[in-house]
SEDRENNU-288612 format. One record per residue: x negated, y, z of N, C-alpha, C in turn; residue number from 1. Coordinates in Angstrom, 1 decimal. Example, Ala and Ser with C-alpha at 12.3 -4.5 7.8 and 13.67 -1.06 7.14 Angstrom:
# SEDRENNU-288612
<node n_px="-13.2" n_py="-5.7" n_pz="7.8" ca_px="-12.3" ca_py="-4.5" ca_pz="7.8" c_px="-13.2" c_py="-3.3" c_pz="7.8" k="1"/>
<node n_px="-12.8" n_py="-2.2" n_pz="7.1" ca_px="-13.7" ca_py="-1.1" ca_pz="7.1" c_px="-12.9" c_py="0.0" c_pz="7.9" k="2"/>
//
This chain:
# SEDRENNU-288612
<node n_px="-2.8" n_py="86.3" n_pz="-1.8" ca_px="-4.2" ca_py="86.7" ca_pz="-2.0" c_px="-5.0" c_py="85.7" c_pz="-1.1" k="1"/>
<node n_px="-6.2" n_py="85.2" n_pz="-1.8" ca_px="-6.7" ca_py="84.1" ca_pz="-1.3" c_px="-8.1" c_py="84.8" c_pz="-0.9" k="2"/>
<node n_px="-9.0" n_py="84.7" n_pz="0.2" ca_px="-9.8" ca_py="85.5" ca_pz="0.8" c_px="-10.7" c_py="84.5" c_pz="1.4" k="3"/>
<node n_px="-12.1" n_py="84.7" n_pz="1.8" ca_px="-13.1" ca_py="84.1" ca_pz="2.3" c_px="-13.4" c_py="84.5" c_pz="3.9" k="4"/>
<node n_px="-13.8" n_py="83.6" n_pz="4.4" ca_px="-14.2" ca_py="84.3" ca_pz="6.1" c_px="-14.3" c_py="83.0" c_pz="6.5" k="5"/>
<node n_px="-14.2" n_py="83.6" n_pz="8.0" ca_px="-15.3" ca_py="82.5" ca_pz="9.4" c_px="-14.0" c_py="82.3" c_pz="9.7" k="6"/>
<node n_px="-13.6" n_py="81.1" n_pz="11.0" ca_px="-12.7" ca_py="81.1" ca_pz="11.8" c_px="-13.6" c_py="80.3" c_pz="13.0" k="7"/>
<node n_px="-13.8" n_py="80.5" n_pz="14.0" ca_px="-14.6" ca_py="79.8" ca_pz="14.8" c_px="-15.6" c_py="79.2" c_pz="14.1" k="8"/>
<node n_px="-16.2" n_py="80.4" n_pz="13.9" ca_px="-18.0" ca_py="80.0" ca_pz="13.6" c_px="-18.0" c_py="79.0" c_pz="12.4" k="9"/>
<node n_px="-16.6" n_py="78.5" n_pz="11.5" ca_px="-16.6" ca_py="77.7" ca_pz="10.0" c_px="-16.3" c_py="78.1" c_pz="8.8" k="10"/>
<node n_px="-17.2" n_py="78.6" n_pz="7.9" ca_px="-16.4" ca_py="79.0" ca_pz="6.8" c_px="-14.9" c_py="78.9" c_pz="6.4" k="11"/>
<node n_px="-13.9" n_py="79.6" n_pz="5.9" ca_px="-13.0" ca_py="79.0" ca_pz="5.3" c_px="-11.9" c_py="79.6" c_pz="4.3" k="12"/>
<node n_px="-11.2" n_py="79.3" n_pz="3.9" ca_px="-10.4" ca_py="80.0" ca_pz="2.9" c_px="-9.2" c_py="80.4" c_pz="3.2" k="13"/>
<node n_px="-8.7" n_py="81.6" n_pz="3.2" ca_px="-7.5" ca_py="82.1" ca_pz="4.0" c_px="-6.7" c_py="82.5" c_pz="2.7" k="14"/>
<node n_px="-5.0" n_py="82.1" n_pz="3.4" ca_px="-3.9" ca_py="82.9" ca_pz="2.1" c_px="-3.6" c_py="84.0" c_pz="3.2" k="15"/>
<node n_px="-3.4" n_py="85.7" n_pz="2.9" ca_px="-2.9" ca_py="86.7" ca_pz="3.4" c_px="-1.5" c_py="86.3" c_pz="3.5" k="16"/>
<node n_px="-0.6" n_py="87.0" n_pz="4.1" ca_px="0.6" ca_py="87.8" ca_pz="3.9" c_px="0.6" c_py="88.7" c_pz="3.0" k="17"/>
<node n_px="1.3" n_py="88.7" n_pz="1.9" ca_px="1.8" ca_py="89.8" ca_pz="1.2" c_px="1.2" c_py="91.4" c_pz="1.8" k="18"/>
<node n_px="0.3" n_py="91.6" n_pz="1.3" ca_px="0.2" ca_py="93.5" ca_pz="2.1" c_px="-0.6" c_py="93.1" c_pz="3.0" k="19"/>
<node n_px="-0.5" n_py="92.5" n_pz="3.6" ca_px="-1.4" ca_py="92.5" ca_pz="5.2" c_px="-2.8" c_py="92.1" c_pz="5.2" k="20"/>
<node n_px="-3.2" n_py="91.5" n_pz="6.7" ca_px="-4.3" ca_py="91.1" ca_pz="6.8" c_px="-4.6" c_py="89.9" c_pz="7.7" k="21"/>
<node n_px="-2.8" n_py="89.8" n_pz="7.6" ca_px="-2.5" ca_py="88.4" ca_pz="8.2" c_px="-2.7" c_py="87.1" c_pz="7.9" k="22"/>
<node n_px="-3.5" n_py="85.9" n_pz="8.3" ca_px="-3.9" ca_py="84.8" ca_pz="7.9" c_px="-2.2" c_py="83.9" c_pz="7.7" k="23"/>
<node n_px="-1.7" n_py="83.2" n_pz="6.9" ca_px="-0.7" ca_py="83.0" ca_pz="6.7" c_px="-1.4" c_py="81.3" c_pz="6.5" k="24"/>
<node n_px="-2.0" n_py="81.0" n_pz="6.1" ca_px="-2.3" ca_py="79.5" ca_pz="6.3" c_px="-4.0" c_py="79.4" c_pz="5.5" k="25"/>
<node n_px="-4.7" n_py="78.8" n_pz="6.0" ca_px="-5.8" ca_py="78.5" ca_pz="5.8" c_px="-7.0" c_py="77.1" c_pz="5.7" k="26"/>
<node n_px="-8.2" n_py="76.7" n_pz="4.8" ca_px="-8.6" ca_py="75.6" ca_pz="5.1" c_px="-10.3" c_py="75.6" c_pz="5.4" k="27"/>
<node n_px="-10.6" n_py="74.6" n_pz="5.7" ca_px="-12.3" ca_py="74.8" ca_pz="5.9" c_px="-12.7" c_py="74.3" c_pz="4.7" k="28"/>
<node n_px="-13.8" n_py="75.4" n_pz="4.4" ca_px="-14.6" ca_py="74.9" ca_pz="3.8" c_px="-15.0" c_py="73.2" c_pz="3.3" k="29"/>
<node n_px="-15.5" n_py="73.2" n_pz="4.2" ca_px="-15.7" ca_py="71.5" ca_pz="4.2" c_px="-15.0" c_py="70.9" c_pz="4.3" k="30"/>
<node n_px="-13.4" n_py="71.0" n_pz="4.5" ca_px="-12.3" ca_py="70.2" ca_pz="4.1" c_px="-11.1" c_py="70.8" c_pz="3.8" k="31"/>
<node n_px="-11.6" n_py="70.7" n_pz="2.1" ca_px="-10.8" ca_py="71.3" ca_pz="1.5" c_px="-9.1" c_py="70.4" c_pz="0.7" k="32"/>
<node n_px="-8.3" n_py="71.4" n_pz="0.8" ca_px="-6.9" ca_py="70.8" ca_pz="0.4" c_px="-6.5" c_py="69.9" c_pz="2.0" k="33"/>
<node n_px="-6.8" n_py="70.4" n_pz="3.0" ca_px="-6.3" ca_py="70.1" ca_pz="4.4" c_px="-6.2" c_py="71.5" c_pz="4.7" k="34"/>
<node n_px="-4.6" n_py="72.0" n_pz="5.0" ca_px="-4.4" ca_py="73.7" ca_pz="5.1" c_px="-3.5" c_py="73.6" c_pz="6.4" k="35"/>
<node n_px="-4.5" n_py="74.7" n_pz="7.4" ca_px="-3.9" ca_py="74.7" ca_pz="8.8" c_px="-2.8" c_py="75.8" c_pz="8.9" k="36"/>
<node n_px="-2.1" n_py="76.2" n_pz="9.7" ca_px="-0.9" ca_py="77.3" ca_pz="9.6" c_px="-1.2" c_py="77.4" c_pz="11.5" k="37"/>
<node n_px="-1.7" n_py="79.0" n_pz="11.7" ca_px="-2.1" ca_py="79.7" ca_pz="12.1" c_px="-0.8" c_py="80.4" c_pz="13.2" k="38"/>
<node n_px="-0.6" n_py="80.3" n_pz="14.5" ca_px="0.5" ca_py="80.9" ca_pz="15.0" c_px="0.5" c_py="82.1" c_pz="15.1" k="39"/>
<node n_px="2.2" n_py="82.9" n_pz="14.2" ca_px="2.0" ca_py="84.3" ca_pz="13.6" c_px="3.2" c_py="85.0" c_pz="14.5" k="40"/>
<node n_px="2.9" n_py="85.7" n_pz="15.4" ca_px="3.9" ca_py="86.7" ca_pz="16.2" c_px="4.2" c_py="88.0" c_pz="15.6" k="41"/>
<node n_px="5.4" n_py="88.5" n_pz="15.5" ca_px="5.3" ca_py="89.6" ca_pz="15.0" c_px="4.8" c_py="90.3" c_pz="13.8" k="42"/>
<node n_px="4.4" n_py="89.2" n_pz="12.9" ca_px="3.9" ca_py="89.0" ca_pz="12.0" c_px="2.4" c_py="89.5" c_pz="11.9" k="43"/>
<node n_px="1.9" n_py="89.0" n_pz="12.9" ca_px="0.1" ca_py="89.2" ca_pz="13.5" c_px="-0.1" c_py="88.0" c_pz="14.2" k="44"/>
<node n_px="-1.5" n_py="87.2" n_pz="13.2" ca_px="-2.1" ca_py="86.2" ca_pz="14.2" c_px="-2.2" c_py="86.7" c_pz="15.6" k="45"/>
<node n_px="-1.9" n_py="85.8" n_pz="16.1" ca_px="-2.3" ca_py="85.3" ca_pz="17.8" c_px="-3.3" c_py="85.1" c_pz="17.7" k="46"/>
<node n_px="-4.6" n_py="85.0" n_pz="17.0" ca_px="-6.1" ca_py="84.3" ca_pz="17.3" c_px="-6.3" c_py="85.2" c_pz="16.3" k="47"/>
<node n_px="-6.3" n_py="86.4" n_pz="16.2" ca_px="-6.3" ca_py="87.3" ca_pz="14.7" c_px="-8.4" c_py="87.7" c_pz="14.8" k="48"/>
<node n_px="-8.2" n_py="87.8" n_pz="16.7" ca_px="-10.2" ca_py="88.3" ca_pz="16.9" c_px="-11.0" c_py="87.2" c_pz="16.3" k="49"/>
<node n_px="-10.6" n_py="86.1" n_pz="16.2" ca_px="-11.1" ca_py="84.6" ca_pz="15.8" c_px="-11.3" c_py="84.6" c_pz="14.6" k="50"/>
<node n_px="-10.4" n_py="85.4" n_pz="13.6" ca_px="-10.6" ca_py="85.2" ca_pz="12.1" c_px="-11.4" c_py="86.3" c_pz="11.6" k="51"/>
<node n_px="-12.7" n_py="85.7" n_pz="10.9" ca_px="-13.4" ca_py="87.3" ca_pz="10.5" c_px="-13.2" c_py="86.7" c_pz="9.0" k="52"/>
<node n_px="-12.5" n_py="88.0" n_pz="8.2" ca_px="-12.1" ca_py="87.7" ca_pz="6.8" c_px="-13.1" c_py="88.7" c_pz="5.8" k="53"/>
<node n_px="-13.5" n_py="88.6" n_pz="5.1" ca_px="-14.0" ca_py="89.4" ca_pz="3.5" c_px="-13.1" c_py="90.0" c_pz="2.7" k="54"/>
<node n_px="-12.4" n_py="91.0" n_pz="3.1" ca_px="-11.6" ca_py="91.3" ca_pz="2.3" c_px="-11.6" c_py="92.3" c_pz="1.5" k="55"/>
//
């Protein structure tokens, strides 16, 4: 599932985890098809307060 939101104050486009609401890899807006991978513990972002998603 592909989702919209901020990540540090930048638009950007987030893939979930299956079910969750876990950022699984993401890109900015403004540079798109450059996709960041997000460090996942436990299967919960580490910077999870950092991501505000539209879901």
């Amino acid at each position: 599932m592909t989702v919209k939101g901020t990540y540090k104050g930048k638009p950007i486009r987030a893939v979930l985890l299956e079910g969750t609401a876990t950022v699984k890899l993401f890109e900015y807006v403004e540079e798109p098809g450059i996709w960041y991978f997000p460090l996942i513990v436990d299967g919960e972002n580490v910077e999870k307060d950092k991501f505000v998603l539209e879901v």
